[in-house]
Residue frames relative to the residue before (quaternion, step in Angstrom):
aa qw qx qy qz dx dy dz
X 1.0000 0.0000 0.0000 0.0000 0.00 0.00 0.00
X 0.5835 -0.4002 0.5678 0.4206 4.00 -1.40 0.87
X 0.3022 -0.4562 0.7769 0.3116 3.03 -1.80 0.11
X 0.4658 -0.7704 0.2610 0.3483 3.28 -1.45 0.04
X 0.6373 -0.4277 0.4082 0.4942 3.95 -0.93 0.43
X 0.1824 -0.7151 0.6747 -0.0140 3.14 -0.82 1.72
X 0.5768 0.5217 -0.5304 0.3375 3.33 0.60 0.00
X 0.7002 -0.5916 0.1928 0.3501 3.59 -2.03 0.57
X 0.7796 -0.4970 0.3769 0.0562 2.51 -1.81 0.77
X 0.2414 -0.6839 0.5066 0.4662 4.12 0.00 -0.72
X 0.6807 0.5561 -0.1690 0.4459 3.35 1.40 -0.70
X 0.3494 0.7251 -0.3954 0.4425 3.62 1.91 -0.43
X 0.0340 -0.7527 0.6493 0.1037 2.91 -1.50 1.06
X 0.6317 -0.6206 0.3280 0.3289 3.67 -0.75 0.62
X 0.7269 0.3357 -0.1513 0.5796 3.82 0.12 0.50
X 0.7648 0.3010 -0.2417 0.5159 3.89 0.82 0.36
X 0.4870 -0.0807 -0.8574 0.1453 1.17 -0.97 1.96
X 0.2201 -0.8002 0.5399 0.1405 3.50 -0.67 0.85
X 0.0983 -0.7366 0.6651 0.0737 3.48 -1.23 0.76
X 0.0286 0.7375 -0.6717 0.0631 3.94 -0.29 0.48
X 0.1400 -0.7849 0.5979 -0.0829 2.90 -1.61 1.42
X 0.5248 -0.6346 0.3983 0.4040 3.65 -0.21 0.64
X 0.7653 -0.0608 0.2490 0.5904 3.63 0.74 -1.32
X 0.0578 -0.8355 0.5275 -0.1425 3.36 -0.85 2.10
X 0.4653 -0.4899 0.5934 0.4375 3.63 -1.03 -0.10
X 0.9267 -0.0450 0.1819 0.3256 3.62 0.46 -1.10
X 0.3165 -0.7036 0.5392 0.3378 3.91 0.40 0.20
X 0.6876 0.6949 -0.0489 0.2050 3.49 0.95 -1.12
X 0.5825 0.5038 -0.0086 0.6378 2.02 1.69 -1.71
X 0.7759 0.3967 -0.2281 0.4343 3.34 0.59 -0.83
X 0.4663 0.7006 -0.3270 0.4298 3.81 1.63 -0.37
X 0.7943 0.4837 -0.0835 0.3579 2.67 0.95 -2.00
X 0.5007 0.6181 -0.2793 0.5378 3.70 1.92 -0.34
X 0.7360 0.1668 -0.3429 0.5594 3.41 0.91 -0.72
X 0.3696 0.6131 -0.5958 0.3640 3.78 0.05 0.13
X 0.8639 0.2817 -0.2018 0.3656 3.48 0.47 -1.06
X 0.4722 0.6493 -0.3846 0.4556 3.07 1.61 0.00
X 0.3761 -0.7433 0.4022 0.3799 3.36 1.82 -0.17
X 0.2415 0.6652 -0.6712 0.2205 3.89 0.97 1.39
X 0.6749 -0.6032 0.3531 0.2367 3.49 -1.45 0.85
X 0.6836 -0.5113 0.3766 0.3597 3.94 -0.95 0.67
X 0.7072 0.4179 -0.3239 0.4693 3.35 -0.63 0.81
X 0.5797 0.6631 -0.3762 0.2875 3.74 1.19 -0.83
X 0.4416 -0.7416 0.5048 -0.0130 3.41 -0.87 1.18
X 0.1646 0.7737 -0.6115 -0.0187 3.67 -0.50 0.71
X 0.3812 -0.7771 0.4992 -0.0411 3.81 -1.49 1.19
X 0.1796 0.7304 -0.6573 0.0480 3.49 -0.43 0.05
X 0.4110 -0.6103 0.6196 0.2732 2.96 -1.91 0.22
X 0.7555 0.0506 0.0158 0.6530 3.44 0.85 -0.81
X 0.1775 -0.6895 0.6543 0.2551 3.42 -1.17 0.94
X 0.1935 -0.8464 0.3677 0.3331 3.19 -1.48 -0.43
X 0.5777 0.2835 -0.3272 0.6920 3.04 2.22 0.88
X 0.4521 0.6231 -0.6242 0.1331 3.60 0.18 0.55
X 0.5330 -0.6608 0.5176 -0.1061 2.46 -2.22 1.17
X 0.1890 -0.7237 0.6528 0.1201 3.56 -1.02 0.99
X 0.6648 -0.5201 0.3198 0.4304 3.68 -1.33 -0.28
X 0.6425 0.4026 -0.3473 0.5517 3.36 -1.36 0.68
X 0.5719 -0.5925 0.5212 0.2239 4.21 1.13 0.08
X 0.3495 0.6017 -0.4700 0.5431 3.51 1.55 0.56
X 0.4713 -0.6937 0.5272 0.1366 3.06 -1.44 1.32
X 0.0122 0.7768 -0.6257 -0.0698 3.82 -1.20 0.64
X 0.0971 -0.7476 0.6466 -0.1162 3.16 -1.14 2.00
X 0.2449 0.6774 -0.6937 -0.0030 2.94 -2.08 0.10
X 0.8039 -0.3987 0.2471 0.3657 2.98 -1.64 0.44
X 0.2684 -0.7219 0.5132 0.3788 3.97 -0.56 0.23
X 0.8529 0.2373 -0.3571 0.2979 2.71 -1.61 1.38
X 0.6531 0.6259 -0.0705 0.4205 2.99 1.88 0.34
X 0.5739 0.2696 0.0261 0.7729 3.14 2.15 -0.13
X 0.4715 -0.7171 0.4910 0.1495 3.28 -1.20 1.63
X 0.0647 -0.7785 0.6204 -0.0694 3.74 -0.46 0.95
X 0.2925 0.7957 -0.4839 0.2170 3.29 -0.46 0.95
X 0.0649 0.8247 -0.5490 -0.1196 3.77 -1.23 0.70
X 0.4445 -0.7263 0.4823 0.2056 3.37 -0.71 1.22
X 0.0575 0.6711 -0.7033 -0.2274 4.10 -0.75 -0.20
X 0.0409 -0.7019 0.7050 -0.0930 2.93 -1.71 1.17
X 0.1530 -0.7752 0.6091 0.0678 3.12 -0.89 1.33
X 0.9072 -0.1011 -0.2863 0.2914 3.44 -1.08 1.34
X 0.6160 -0.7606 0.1975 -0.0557 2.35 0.54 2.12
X 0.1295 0.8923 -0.2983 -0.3131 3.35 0.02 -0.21
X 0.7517 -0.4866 0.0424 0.4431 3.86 -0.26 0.76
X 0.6663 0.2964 -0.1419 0.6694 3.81 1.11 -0.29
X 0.0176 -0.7418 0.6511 -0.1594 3.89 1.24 1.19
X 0.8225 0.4922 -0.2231 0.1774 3.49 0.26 -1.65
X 0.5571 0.6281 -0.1219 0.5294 2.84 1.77 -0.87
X 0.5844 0.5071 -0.2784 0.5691 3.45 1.11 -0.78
X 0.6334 0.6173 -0.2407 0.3996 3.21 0.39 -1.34
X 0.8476 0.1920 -0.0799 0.4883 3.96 0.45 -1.07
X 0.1854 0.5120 -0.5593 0.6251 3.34 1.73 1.16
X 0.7351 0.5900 -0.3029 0.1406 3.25 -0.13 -1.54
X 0.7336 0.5661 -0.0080 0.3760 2.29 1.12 -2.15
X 0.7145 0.4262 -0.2365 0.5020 3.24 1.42 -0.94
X 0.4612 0.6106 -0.4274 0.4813 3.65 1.38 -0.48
X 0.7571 0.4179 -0.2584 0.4305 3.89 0.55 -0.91
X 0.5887 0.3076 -0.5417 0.5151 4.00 1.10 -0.40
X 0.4361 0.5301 -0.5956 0.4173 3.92 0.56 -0.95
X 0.8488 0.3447 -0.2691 0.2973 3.70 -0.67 -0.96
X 0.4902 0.5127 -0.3937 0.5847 3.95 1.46 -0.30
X 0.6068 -0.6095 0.3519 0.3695 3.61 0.68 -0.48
X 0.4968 0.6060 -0.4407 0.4379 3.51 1.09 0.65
X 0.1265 -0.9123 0.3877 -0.0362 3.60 0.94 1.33
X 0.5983 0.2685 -0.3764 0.6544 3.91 1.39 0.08
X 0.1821 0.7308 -0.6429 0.1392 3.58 0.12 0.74
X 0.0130 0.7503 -0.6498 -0.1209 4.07 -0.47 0.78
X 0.3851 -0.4628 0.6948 0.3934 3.44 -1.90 -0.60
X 0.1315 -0.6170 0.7672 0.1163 3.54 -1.46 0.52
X 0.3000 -0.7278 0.5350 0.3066 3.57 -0.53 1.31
X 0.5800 -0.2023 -0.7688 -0.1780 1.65 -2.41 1.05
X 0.8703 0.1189 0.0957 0.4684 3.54 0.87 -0.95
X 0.2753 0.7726 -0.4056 0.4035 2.93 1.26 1.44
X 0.0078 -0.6717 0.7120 0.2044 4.07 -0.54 0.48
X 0.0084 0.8284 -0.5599 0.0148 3.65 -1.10 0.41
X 0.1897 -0.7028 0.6854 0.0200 3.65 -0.92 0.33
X 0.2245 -0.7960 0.4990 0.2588 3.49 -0.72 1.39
X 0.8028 -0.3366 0.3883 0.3025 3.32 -2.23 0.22
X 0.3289 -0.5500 0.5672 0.5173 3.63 -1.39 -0.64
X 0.5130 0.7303 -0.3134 0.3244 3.31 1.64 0.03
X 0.5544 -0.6146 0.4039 0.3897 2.83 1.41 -0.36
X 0.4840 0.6133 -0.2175 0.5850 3.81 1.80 -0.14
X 0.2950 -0.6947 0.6383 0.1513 3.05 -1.30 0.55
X 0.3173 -0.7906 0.5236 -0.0117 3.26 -1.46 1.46
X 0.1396 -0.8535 0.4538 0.2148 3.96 0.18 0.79
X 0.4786 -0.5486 0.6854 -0.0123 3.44 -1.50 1.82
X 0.8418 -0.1721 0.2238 0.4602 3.97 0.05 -0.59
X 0.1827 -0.5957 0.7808 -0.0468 3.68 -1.61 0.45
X 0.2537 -0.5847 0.7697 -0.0371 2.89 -1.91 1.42
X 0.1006 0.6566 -0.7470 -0.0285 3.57 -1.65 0.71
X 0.1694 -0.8273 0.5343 0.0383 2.69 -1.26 0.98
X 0.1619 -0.8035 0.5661 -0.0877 3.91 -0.62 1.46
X 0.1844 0.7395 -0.6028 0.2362 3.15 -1.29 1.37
X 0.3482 -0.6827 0.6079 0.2078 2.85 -1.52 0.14
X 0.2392 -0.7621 0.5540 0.2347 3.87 0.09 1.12
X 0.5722 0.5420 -0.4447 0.4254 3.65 0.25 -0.97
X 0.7238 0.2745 -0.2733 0.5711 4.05 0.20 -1.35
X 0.1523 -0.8604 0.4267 0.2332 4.16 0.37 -0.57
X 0.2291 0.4569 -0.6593 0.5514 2.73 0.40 2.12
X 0.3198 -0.6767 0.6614 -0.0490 2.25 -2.25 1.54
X 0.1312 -0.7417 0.5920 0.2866 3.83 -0.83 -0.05
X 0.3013 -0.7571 0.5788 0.0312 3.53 -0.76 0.70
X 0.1707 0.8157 -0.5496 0.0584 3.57 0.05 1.11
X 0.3722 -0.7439 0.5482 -0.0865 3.26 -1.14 1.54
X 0.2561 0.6671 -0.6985 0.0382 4.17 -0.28 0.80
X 0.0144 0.5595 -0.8285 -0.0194 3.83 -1.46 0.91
X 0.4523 -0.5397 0.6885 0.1737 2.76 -1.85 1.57
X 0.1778 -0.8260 0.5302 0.0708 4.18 -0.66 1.02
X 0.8150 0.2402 0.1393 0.5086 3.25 0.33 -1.53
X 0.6684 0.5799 -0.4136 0.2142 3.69 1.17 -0.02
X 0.6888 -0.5088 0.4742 0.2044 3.37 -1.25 0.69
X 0.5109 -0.4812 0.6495 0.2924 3.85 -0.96 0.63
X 0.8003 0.3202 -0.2404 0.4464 4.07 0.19 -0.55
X 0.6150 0.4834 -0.3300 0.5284 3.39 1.60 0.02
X 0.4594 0.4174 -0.4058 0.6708 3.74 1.46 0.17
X 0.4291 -0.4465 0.7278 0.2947 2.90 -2.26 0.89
X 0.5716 -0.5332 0.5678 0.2581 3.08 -1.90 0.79
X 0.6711 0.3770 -0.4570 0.4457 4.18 0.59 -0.14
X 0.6347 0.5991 -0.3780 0.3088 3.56 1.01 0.54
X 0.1492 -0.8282 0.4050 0.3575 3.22 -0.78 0.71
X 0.1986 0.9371 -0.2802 0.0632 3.31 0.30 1.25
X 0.0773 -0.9097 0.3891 0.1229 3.85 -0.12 0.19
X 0.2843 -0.7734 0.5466 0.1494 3.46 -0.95 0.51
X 0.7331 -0.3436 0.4474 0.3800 3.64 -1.62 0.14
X 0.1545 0.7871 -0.5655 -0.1916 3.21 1.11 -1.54
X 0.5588 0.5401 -0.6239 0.0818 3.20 -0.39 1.67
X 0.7808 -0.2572 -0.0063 0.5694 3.79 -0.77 -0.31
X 0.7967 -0.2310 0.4464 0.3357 3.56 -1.16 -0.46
X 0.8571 0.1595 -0.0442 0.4878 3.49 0.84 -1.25
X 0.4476 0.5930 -0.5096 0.4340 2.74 1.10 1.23
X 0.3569 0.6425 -0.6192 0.2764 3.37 1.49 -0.03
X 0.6547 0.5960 -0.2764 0.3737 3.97 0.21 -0.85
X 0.6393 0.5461 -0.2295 0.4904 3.00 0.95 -0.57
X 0.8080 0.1826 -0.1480 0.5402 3.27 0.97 -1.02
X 0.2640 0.6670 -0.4619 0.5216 3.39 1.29 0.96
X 0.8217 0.3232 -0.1178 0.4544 3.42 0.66 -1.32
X 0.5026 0.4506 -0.4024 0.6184 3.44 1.24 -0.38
X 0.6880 0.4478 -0.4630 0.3344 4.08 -0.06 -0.29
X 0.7468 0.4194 -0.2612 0.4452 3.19 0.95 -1.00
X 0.5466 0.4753 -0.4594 0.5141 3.76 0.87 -0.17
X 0.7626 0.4003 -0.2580 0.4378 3.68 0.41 -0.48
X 0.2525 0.6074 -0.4166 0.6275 3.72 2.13 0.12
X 0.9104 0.3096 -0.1298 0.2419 3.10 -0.17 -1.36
X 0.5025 0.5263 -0.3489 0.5906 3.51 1.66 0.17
X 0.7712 0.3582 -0.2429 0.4668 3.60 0.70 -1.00
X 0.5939 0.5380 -0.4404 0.4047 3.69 0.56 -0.11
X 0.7633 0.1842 -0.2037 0.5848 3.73 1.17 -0.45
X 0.5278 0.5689 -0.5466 0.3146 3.13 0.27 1.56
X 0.4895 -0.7482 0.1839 0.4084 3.18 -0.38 1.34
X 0.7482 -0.4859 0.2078 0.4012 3.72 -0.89 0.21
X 0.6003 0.4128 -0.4035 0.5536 4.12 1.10 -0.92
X 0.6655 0.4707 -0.4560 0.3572 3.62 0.29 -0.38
X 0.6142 0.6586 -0.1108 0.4205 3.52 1.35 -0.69
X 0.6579 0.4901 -0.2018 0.5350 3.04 1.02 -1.02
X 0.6420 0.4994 -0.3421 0.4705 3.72 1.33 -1.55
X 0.3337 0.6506 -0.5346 0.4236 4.10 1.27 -1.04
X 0.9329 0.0201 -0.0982 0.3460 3.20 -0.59 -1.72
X 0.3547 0.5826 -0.6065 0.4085 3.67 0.31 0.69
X 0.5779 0.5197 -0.4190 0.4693 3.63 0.74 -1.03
X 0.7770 0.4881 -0.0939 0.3863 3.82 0.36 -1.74
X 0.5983 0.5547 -0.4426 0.3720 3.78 1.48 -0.26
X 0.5204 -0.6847 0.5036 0.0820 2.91 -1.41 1.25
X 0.5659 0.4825 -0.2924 0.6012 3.70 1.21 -1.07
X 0.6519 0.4845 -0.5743 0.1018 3.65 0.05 -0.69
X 0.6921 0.6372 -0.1281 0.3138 3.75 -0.78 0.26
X 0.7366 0.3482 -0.1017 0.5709 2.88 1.69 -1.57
X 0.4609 -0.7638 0.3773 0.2487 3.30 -1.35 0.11
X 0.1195 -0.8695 0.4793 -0.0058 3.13 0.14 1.40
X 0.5311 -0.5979 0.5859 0.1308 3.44 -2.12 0.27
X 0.3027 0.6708 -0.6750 0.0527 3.82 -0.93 0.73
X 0.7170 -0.5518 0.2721 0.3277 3.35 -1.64 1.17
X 0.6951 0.4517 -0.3207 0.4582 4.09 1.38 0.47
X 0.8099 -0.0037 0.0525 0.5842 3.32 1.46 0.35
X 0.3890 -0.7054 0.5403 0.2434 3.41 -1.38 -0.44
X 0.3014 0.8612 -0.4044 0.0628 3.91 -0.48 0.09
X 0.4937 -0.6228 0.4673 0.3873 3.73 -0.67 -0.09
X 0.6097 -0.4992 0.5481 0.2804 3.61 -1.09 1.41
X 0.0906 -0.7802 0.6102 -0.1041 3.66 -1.12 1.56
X 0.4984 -0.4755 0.3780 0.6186 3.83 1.42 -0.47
X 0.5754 -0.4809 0.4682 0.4673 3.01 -1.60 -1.45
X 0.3779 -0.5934 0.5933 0.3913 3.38 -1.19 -0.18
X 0.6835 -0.3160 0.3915 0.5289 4.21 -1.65 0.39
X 0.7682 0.2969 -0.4427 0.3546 3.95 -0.24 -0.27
X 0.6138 -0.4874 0.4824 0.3911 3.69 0.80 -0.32
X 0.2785 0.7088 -0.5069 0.4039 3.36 0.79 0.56
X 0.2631 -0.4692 0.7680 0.3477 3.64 -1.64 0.32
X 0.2858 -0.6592 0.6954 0.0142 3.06 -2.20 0.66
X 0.0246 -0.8330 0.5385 -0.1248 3.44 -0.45 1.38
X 0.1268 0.8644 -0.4711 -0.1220 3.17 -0.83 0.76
X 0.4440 -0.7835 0.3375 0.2740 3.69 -0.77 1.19
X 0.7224 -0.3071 0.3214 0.5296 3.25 -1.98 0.24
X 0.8752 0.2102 -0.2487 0.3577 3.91 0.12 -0.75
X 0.7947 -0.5199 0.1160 0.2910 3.08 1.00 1.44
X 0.6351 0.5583 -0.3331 0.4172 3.30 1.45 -0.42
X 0.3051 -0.7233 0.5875 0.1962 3.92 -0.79 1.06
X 0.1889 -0.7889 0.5821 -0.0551 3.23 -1.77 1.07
X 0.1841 -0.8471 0.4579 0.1972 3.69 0.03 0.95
X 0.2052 -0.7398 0.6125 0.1881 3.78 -0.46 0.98
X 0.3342 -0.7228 0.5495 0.2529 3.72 -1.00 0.86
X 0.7999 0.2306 0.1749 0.5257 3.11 0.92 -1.57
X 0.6887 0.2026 -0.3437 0.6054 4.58 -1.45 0.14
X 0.9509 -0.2580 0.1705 -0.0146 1.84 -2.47 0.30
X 0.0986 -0.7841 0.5995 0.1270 4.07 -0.49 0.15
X 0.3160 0.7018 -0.6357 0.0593 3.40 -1.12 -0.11
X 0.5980 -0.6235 0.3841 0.3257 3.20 -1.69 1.01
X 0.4817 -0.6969 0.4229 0.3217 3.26 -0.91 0.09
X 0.7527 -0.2924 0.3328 0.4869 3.52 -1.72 0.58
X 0.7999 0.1151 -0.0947 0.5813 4.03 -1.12 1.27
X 0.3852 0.6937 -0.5929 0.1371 3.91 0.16 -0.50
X 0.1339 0.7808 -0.5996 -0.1138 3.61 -0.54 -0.02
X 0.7370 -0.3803 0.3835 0.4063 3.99 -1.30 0.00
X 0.4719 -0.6806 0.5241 0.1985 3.54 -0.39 1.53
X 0.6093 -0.5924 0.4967 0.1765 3.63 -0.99 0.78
């Protein structure tokens, strides 16, 4: 006999199963164990406090326990602009908690600008999978409830700053807005986060060049376009504004 098609359901709801742990190494890590154990689309993992999670590039992501949404989603067949969807989402839900200049800094940046004129980061999405088996993990940290004294001072970082029990709150506002943006078709998607891009405008640095933030292009690409006019699509590393950059007019 088949085992059965773990993939989704029409009736699947995002976040059930849920597993929540007081104190992990990793949502991810632990997502990405039951994915292959072949747990069903939609399963949810929680933590209050991790104690090895990870952003991209092997960069560490902390915070205070109980004080910062941690979360990994498994999704099986994925769909090709997941990430992209994903930090619509993500920003559609702080926008609605009440952080109303919420942007995306591509690739997988939530952010809230400076009085500097900089951009401060509120949360980060990684995404892990296995394309061959097609499942994705979807990892989700939003700084919620931290405190200006709970950030190191060489960070530029920022937070919802509200109570504690609003982690839930914005737990449930991500995944309802997960679940609006993941089945929307892709031009409508793409315009979502073109609207929400922070880089667009500014002039930014990557280790092949220099140019001014242009959006994306249909594959999810950043879009850059240089002093002599010619536009480059970055798939993948590192962005950053450039030397003086300030908030496009």
């Amino acid at each position: 006999m088949a085992p059965p098609d773990p993939r989704p359901l029409g009736t699947t709801r995002l976040g059930l199963p849920r597993v929540h742990f007081r104190r992990i190494d990793s949502t991810n890590a632990r997502a990405r164990t039951l994915a292959a154990a072949g747990t069903p689309h939609g399963t949810l993992v929680t933590a209050s406090e991790q104690t090895a999670g990870r952003g991209r590039q092997g960069r560490t992501w902390s915070a205070p326990a109980g004080r910062a949404l941690l979360m990994s989603l498994l999704l099986r067949d994925p769909p090709p602009l997941l990430p992209l969807a994903a930090g619509v989402a993500v920003c559609d839900a702080a926008r609605a908690a009440g952080a109303t200049e919420a942007r995306l800094k591509w690739p997988n940046d939530l952010v809230l600008a400076t009085a500097s004129g900089g951009l401060a980061k509120f949360g980060g999405i990684l995404v892990e999978g296995r394309p061959q088996e097609e499942w994705s993990v979807l990892g989700i940290g939003v700084n919620v409830a931290l405190r200006p004294e709970n950030l190191p001072a060489e960070l530029a970082a920022a937070s919802l700053e509200l109570d504690p029990a609003a982690v839930e709150t914005v737990l449930e506002l991500v995944l309802e807005a997960l679940t609006r943006r993941l089945a929307e078709p892709a031009p409508a998607l793409l315009d979502a986060w073109r609207a929400r891009d922070a880089l667009h405008g500014r002039e930014l640095e990557w280790s092949g060049g220099r140019g001014r933030g242009a959006g994306v292009d249909e594959a999810g690409r950043l879009v850059v376009i240089g002093a002599d006019g010619q536009r480059t699509a970055l798939d993948a590393g590192e962005v950053h504004l450039g030397v003086g950059a300030v908030a496009p007019g």
